[in-house]
PDB file as gemmi writes it, atoms N, CA and C in Angstrom:
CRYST1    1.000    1.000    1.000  90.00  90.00  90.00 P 1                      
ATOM      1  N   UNK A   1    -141.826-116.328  48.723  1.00  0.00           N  
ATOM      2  CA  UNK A   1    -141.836-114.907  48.923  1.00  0.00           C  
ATOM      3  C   UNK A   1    -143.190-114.550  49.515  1.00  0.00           C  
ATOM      4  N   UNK A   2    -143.279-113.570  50.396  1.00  0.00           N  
ATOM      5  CA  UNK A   2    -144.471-113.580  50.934  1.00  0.00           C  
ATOM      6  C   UNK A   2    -144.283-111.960  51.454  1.00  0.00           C  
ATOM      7  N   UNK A   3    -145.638-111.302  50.815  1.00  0.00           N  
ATOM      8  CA  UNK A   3    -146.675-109.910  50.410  1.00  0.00           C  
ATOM      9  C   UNK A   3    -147.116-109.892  51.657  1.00  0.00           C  
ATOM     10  N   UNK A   4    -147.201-108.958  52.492  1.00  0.00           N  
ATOM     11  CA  UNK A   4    -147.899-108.183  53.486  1.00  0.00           C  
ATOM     12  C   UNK A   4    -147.989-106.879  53.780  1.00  0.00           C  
ATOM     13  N   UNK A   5    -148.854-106.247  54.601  1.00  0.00           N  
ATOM     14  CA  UNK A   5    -149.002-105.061  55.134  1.00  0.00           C  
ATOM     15  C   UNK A   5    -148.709-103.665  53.924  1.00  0.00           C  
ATOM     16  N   UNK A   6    -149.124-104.074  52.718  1.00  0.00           N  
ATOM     17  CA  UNK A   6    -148.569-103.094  51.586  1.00  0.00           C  
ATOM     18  C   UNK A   6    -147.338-103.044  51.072  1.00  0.00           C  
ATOM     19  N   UNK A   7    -147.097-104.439  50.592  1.00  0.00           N  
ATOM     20  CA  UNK A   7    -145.533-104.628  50.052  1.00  0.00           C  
ATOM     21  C   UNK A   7    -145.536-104.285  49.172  1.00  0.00           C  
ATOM     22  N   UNK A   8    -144.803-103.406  48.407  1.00  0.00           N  
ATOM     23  CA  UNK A   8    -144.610-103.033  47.415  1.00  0.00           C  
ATOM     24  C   UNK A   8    -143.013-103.425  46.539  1.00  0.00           C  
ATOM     25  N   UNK A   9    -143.584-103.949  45.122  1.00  0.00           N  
ATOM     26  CA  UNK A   9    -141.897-103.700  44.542  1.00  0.00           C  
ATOM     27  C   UNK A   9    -142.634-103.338  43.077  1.00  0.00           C  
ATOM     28  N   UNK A  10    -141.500-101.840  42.972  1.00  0.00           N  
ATOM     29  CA  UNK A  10    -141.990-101.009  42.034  1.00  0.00           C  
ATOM     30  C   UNK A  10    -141.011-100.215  40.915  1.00  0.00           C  
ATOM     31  N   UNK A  11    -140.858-100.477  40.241  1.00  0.00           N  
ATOM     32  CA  UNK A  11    -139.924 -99.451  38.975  1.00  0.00           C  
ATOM     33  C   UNK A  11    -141.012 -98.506  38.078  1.00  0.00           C  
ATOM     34  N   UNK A  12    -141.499 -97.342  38.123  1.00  0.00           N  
ATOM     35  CA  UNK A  12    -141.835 -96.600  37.230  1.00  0.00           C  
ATOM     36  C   UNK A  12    -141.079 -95.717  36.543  1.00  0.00           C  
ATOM     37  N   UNK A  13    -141.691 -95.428  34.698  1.00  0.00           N  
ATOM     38  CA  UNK A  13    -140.686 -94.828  34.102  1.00  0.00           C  
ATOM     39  C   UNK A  13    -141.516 -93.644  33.977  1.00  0.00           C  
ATOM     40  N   UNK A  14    -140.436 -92.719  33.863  1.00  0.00           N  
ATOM     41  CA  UNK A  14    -141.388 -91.213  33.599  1.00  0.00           C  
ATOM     42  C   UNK A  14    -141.226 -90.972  32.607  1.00  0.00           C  
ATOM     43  N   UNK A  15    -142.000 -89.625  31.762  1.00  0.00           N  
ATOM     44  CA  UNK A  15    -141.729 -89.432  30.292  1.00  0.00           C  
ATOM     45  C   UNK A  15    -141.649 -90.432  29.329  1.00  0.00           C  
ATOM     46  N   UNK A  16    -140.600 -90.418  28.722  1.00  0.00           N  
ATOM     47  CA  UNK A  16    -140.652 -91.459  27.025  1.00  0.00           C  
ATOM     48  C   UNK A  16    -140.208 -92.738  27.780  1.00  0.00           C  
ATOM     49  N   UNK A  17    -139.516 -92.729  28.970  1.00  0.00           N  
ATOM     50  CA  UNK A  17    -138.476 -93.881  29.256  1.00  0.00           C  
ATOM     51  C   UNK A  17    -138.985 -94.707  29.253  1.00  0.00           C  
ATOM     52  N   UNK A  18    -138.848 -96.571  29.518  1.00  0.00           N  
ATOM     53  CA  UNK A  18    -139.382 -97.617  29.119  1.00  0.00           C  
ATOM     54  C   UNK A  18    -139.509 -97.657  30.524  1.00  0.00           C  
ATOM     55  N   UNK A  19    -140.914 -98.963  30.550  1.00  0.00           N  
ATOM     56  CA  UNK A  19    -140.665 -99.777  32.204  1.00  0.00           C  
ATOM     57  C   UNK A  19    -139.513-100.333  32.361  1.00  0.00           C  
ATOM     58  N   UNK A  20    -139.368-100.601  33.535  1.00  0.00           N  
ATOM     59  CA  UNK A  20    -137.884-101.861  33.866  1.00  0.00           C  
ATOM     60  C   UNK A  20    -138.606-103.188  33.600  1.00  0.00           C  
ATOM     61  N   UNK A  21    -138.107-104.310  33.442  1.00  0.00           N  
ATOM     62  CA  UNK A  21    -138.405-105.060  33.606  1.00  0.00           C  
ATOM     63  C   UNK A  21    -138.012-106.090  35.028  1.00  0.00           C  
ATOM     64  N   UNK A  22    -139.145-107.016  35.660  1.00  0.00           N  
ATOM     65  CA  UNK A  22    -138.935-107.458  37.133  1.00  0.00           C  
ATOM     66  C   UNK A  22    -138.800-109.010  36.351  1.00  0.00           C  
ATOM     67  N   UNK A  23    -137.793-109.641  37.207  1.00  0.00           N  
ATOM     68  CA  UNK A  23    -138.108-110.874  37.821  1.00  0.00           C  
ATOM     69  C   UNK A  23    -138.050-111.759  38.239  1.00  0.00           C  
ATOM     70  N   UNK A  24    -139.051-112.593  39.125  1.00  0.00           N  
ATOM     71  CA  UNK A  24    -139.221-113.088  40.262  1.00  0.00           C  
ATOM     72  C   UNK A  24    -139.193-114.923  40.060  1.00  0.00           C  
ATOM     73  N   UNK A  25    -138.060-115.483  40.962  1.00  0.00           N  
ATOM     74  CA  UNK A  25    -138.352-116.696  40.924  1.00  0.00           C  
ATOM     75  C   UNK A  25    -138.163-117.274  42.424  1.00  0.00           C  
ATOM     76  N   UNK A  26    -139.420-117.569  42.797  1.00  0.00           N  
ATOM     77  CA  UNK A  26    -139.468-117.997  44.244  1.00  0.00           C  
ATOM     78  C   UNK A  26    -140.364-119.392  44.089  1.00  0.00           C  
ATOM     79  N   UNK A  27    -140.223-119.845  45.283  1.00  0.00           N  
ATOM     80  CA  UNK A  27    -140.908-121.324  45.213  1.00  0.00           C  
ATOM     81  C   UNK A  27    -142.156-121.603  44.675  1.00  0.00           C  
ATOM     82  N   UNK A  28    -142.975-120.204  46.294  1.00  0.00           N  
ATOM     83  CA  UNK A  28    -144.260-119.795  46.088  1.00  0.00           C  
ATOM     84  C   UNK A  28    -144.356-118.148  46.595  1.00  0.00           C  
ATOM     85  N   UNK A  29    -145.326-117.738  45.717  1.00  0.00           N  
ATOM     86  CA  UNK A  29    -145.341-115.730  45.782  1.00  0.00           C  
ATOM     87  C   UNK A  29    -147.031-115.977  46.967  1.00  0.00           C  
ATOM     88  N   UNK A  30    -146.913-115.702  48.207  1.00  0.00           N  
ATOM     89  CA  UNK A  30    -147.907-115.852  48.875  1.00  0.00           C  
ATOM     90  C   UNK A  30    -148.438-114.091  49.136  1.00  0.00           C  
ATOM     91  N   UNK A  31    -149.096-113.298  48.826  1.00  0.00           N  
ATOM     92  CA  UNK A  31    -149.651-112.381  49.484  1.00  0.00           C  
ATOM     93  C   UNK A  31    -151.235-112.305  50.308  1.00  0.00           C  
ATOM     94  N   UNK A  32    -150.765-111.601  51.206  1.00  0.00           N  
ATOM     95  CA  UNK A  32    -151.884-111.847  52.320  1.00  0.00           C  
ATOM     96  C   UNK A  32    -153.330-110.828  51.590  1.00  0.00           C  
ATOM     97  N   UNK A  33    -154.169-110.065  52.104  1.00  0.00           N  
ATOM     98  CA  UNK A  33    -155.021-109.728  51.848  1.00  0.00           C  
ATOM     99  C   UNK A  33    -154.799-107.864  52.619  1.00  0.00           C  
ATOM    100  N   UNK A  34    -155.456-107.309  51.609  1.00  0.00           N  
ATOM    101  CA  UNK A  34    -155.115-106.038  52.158  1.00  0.00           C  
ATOM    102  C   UNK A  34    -155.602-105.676  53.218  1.00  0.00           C  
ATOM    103  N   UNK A  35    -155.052-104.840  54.015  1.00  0.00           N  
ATOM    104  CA  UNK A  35    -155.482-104.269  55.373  1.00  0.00           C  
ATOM    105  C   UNK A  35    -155.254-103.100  55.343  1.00  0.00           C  
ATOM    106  N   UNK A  36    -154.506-102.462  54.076  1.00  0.00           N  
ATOM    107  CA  UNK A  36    -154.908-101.068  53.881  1.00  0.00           C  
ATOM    108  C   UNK A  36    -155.813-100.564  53.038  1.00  0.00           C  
ATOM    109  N   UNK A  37    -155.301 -99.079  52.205  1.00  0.00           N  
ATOM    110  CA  UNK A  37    -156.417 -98.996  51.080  1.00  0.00           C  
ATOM    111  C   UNK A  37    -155.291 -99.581  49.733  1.00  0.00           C  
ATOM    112  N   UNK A  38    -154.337 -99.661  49.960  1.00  0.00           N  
ATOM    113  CA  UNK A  38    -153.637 -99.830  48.519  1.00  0.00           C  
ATOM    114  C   UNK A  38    -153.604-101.306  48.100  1.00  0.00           C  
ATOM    115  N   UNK A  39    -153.128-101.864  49.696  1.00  0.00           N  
ATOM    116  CA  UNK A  39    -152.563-103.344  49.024  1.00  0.00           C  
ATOM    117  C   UNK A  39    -151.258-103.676  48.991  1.00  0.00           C  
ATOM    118  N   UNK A  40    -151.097-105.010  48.233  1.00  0.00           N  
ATOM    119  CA  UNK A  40    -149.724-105.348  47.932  1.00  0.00           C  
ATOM    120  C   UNK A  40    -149.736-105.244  46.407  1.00  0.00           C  
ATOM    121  N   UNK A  41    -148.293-104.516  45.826  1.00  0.00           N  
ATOM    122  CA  UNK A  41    -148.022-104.976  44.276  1.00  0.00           C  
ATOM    123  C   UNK A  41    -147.293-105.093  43.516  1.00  0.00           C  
ATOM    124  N   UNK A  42    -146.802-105.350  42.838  1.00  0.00           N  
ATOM    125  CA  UNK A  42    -146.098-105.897  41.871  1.00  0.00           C  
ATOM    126  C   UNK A  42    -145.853-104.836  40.834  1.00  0.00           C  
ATOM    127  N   UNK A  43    -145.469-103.462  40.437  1.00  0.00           N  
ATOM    128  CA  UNK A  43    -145.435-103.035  39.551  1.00  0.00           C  
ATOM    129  C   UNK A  43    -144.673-102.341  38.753  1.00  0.00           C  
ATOM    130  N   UNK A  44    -144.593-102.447  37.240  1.00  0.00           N  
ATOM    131  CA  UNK A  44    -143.639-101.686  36.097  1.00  0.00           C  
ATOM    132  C   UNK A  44    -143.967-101.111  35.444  1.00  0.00           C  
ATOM    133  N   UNK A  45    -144.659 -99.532  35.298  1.00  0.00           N  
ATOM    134  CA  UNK A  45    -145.227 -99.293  34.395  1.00  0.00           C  
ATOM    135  C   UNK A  45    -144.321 -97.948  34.416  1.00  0.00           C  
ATOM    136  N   UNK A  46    -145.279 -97.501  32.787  1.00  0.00           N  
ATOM    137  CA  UNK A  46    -144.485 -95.967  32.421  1.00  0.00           C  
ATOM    138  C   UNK A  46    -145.571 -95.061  31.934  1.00  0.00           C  
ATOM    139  N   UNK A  47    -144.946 -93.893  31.781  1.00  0.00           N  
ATOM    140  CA  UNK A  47    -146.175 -92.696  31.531  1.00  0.00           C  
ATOM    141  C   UNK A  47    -146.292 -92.881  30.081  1.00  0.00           C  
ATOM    142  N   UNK A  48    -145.266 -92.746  29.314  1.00  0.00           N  
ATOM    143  CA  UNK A  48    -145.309 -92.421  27.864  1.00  0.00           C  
ATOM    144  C   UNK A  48    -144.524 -93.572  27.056  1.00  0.00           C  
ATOM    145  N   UNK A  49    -143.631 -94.187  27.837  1.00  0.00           N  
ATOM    146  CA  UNK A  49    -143.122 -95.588  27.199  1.00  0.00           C  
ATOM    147  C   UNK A  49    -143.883 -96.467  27.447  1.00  0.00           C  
ATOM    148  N   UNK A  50    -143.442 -97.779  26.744  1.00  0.00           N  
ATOM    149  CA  UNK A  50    -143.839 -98.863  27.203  1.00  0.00           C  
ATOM    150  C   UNK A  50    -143.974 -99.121  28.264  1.00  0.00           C  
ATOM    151  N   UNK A  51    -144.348-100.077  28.782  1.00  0.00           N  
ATOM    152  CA  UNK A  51    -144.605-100.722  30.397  1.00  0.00           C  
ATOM    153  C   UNK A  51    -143.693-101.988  30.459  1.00  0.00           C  
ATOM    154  N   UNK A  52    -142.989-102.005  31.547  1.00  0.00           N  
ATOM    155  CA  UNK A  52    -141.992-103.176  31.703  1.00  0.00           C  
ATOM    156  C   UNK A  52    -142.850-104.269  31.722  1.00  0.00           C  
ATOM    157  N   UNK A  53    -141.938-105.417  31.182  1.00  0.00           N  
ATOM    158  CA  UNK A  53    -142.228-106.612  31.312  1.00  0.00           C  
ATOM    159  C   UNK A  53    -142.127-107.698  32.781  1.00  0.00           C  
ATOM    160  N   UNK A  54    -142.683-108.528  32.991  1.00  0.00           N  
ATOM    161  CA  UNK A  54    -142.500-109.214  34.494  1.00  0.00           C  
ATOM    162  C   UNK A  54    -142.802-110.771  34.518  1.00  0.00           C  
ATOM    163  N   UNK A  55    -141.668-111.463  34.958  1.00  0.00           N  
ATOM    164  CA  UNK A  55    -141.402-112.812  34.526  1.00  0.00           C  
ATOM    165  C   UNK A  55    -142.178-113.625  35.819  1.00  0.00           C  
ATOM    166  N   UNK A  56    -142.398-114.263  36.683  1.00  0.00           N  
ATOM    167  CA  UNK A  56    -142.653-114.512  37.975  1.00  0.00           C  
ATOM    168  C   UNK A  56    -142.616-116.537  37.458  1.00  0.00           C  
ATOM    169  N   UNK A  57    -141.668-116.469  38.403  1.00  0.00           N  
ATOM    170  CA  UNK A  57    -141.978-118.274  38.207  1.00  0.00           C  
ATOM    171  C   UNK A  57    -141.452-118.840  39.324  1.00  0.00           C  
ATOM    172  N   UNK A  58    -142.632-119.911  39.813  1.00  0.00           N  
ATOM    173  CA  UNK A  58    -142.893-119.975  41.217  1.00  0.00           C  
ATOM    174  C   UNK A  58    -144.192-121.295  40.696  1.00  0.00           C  
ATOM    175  N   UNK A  59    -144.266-121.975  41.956  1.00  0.00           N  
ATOM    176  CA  UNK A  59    -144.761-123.385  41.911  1.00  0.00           C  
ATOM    177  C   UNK A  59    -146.567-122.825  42.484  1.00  0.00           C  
ATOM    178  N   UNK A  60    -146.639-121.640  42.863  1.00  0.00           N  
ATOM    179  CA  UNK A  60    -147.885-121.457  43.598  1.00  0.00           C  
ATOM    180  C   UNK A  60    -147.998-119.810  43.572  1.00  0.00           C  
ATOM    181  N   UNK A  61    -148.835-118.982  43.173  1.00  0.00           N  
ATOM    182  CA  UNK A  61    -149.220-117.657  43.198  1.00  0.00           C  
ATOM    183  C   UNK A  61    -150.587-117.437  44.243  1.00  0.00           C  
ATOM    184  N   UNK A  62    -150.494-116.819  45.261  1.00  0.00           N  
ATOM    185  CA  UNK A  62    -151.849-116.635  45.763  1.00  0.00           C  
ATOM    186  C   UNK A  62    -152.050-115.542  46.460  1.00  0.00           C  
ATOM    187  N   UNK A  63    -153.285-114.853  46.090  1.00  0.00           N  
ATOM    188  CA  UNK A  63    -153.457-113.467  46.608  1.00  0.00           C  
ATOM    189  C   UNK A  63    -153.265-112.496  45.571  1.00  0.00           C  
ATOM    190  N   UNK A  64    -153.011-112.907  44.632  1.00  0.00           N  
ATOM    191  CA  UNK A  64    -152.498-111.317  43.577  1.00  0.00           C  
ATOM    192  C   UNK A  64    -152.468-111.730  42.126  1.00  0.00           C  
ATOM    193  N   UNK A  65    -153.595-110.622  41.465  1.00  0.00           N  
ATOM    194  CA  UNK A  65    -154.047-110.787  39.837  1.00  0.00           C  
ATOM    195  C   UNK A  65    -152.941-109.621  39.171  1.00  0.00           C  
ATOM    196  N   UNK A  66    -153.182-109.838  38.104  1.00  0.00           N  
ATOM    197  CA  UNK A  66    -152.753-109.235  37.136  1.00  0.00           C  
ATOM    198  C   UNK A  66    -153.746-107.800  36.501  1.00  0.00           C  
ATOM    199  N   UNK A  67    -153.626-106.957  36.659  1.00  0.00           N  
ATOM    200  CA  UNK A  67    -154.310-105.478  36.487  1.00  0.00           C  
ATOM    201  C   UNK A  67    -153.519-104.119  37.024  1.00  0.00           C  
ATOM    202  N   UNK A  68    -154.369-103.606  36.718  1.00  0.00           N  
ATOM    203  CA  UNK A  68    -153.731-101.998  36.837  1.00  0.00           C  
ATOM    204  C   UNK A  68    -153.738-101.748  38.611  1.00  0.00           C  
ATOM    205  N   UNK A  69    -152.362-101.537  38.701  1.00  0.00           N  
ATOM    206  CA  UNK A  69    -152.878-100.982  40.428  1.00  0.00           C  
ATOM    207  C   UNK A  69    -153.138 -99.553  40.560  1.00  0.00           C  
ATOM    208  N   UNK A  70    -154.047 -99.127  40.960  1.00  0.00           N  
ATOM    209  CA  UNK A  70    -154.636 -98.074  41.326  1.00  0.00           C  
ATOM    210  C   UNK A  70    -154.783 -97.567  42.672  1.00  0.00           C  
ATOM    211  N   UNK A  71    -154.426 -96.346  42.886  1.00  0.00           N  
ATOM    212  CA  UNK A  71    -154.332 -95.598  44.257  1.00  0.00           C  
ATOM    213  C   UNK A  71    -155.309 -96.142  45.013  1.00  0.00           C  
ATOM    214  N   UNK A  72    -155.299 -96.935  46.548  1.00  0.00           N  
ATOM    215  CA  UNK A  72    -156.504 -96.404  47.248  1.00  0.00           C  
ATOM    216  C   UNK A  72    -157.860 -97.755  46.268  1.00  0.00           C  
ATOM    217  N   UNK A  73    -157.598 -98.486  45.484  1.00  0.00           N  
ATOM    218  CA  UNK A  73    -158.106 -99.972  45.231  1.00  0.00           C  
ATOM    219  C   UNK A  73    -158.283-100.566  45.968  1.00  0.00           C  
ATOM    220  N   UNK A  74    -157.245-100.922  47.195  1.00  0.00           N  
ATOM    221  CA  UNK A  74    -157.556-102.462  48.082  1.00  0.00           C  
ATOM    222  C   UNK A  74    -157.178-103.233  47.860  1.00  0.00           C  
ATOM    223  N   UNK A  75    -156.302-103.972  46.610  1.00  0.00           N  
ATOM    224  CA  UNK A  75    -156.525-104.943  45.879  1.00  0.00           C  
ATOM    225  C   UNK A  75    -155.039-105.120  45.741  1.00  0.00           C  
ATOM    226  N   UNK A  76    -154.418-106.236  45.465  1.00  0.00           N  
ATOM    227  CA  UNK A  76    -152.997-106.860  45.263  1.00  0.00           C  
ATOM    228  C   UNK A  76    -152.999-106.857  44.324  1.00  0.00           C  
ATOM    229  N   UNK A  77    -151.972-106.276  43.156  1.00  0.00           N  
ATOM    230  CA  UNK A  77    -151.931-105.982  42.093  1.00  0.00           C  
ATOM    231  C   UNK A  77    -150.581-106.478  41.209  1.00  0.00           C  
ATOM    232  N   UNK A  78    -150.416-106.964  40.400  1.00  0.00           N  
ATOM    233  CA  UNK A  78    -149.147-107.278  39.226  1.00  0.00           C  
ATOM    234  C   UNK A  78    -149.615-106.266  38.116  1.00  0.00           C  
ATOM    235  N   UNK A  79    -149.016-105.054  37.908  1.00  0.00           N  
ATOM    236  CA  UNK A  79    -149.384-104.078  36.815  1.00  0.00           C  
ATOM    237  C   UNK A  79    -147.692-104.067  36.234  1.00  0.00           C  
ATOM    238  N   UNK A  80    -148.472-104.099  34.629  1.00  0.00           N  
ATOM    239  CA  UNK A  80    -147.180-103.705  33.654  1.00  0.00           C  
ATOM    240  C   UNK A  80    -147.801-102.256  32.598  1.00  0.00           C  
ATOM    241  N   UNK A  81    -148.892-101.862  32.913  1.00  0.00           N  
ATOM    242  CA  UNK A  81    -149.343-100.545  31.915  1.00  0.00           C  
ATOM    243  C   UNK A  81    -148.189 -99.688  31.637  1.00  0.00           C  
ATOM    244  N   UNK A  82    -149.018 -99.034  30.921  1.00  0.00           N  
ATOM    245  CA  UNK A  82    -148.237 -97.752  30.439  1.00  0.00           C  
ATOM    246  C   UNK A  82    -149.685 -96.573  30.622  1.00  0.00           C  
ATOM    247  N   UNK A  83    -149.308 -94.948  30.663  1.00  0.00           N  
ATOM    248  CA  UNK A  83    -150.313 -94.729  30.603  1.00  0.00           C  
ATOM    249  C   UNK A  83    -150.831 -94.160  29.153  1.00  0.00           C  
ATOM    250  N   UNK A  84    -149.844 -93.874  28.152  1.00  0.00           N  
ATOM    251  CA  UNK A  84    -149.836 -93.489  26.896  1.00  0.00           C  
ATOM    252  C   UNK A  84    -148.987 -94.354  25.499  1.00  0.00           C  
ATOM    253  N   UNK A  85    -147.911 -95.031  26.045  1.00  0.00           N  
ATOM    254  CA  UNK A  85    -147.594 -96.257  25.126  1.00  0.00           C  
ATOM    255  C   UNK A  85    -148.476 -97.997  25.451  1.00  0.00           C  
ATOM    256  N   UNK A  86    -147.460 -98.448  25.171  1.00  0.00           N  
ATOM    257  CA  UNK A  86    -148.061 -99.837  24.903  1.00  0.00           C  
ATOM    258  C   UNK A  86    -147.829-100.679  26.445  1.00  0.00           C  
ATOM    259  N   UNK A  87    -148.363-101.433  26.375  1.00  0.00           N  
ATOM    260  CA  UNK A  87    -148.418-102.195  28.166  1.00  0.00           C  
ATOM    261  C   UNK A  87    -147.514-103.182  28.006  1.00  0.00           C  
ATOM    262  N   UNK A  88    -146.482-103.572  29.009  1.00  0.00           N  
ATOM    263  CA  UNK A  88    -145.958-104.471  29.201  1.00  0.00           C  
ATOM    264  C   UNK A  88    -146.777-105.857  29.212  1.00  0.00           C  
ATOM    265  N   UNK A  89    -145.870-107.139  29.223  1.00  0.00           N  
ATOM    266  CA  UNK A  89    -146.648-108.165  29.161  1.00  0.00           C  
ATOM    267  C   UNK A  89    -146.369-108.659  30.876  1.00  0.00           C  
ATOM    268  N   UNK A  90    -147.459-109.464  31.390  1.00  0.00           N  
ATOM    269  CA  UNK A  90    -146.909-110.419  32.525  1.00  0.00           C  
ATOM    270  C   UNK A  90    -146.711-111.739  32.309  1.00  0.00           C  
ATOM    271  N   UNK A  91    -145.594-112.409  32.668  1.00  0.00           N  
ATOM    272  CA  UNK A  91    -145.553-114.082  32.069  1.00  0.00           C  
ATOM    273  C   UNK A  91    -145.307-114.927  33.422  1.00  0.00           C  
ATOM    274  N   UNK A  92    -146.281-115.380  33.709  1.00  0.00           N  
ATOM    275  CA  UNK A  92    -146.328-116.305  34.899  1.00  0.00           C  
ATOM    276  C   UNK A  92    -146.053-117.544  34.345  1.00  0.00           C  
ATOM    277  N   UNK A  93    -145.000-118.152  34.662  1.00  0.00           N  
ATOM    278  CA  UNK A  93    -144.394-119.770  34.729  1.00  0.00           C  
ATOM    279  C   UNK A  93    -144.449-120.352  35.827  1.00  0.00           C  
ATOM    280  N   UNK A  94    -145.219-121.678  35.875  1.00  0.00           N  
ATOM    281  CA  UNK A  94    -145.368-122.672  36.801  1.00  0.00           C  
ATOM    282  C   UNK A  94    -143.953-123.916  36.798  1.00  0.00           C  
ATOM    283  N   UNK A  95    -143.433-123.382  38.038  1.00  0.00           N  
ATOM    284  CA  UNK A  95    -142.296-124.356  38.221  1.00  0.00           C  
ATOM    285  C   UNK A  95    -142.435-126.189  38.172  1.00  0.00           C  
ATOM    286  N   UNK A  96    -143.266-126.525  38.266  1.00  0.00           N  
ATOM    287  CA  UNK A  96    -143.603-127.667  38.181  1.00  0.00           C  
ATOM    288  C   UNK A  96    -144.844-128.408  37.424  1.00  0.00           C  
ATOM    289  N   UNK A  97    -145.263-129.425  36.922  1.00  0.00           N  
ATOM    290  CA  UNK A  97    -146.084-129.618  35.856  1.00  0.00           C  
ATOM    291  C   UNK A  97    -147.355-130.055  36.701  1.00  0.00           C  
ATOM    292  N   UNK A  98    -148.379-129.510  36.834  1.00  0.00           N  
ATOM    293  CA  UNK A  98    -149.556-129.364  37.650  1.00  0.00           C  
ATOM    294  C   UNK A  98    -150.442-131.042  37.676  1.00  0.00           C  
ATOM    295  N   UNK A  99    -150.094-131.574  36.427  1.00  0.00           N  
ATOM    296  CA  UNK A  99    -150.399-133.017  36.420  1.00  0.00           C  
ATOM    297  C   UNK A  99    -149.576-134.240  36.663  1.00  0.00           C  
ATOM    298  N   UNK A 100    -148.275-133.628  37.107  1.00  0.00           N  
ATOM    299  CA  UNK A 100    -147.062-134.626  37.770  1.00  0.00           C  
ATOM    300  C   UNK A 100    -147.444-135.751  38.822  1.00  0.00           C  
ATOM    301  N   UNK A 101    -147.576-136.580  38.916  1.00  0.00           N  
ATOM    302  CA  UNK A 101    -147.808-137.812  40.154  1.00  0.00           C  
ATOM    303  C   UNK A 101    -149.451-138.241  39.737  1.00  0.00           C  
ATOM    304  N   UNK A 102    -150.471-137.549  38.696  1.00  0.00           N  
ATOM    305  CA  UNK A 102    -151.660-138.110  38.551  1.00  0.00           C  
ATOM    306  C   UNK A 102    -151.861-139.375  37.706  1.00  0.00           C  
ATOM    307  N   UNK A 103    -152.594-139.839  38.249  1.00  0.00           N  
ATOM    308  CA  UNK A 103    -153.036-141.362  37.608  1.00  0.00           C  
ATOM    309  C   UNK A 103    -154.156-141.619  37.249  1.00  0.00           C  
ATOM    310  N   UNK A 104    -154.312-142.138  35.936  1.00  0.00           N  
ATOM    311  CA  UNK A 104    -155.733-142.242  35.221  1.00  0.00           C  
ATOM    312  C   UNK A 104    -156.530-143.144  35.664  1.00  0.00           C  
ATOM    313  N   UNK A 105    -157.802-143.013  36.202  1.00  0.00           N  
ATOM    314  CA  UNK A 105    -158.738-143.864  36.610  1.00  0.00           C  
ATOM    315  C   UNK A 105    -159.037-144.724  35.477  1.00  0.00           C  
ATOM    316  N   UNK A 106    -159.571-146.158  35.783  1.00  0.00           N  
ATOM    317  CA  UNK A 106    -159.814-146.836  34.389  1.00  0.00           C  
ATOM    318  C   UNK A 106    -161.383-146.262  34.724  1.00  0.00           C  
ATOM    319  N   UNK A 107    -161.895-147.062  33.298  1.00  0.00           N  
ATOM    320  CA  UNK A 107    -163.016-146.714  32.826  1.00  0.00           C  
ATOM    321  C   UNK A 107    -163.890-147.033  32.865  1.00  0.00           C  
ATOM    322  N   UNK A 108    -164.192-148.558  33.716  1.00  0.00           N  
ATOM    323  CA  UNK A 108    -165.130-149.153  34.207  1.00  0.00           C  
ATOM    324  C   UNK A 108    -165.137-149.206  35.889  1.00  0.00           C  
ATOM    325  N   UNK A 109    -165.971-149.145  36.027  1.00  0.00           N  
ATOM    326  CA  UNK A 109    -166.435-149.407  37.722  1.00  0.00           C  
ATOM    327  C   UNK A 109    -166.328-150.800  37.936  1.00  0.00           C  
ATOM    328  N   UNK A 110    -166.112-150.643  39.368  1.00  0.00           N  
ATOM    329  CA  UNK A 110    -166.021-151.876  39.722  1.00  0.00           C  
ATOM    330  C   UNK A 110    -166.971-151.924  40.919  1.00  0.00           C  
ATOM    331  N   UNK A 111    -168.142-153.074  40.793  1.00  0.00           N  
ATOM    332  CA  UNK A 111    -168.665-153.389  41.589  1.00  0.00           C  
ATOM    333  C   UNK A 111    -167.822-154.124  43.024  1.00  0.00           C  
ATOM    334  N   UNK A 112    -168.284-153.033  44.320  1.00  0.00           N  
ATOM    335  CA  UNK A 112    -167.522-153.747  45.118  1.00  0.00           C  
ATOM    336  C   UNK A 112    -168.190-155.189  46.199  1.00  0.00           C  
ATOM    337  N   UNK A 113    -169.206-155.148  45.503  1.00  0.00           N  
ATOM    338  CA  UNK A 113    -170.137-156.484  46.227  1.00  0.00           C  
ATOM    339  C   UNK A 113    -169.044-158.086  45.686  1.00  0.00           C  
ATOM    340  N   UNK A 114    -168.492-157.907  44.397  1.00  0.00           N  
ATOM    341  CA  UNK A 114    -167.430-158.908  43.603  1.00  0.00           C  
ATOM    342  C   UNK A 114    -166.033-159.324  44.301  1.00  0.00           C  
ATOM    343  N   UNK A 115    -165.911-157.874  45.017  1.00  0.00           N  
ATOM    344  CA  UNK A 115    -164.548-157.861  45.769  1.00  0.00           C  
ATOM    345  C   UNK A 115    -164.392-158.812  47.089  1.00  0.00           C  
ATOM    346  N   UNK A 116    -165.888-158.988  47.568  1.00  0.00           N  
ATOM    347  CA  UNK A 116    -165.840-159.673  49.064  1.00  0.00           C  
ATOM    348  C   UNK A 116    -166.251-160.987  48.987  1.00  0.00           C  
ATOM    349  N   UNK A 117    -165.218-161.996  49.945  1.00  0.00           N  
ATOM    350  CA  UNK A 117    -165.839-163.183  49.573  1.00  0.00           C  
ATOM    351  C   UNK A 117    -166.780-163.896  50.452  1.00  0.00           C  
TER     352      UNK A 117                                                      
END                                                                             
């Protein structure tokens, strides 16, 4: 999935109502860098309810934190606030296990002057 030019995906709740909850399962969530004043973001929040929750699971996230998006910031944003109840949570899952294919170095060096004959 890939964020540009002020992408926005947004559910806000008004009054008591709850956030929605989002979510996202793409390979990799790529957003570019802002070129406006807002940005790209991600957001579920509510005035007086809770703040939706937001699942995102994807092998690679880049370009975009987790915080409040704010008017006119700059900044790529994943917001779950509320502005008077309780804040949603964000749960980022990594599709794949980040130490998959690594191999443990042993523990001694090896002189390579031994190796040549």
């Amino acid at each position: 999935m890939r964020f540009e030019n002020e992408s926005l995906i947004s559910a806000t709740a008004n009054g008591d109502a709850k956030g929605v909850n989002i979510f996202i399962n793409s390979t990799f969530l790529l957003v570019f860098p802002p070129i406006g004043s807002n940005g790209s973001d991600i957001i579920a929040k509510a005035e007086r309810g809770n703040g939706g929750n937001k699942k995102i699971n994807s092998q690679g996230i880049f370009g975009i934190e987790k915080r409040r998006a704010i008017q006119g910031n700059q900044s790529n944003d994943i917001d779950a606030s509320s502005q008077f109840g309780q804040s949603g949570q964000v749960q980022i899952n990594p599709t794949t296990d980040p130490n998959q294919g690594l191999v443990e170095l042993p523990a001694t060096v090896i002189d390579p002057r031994t190796l040549v004959a």
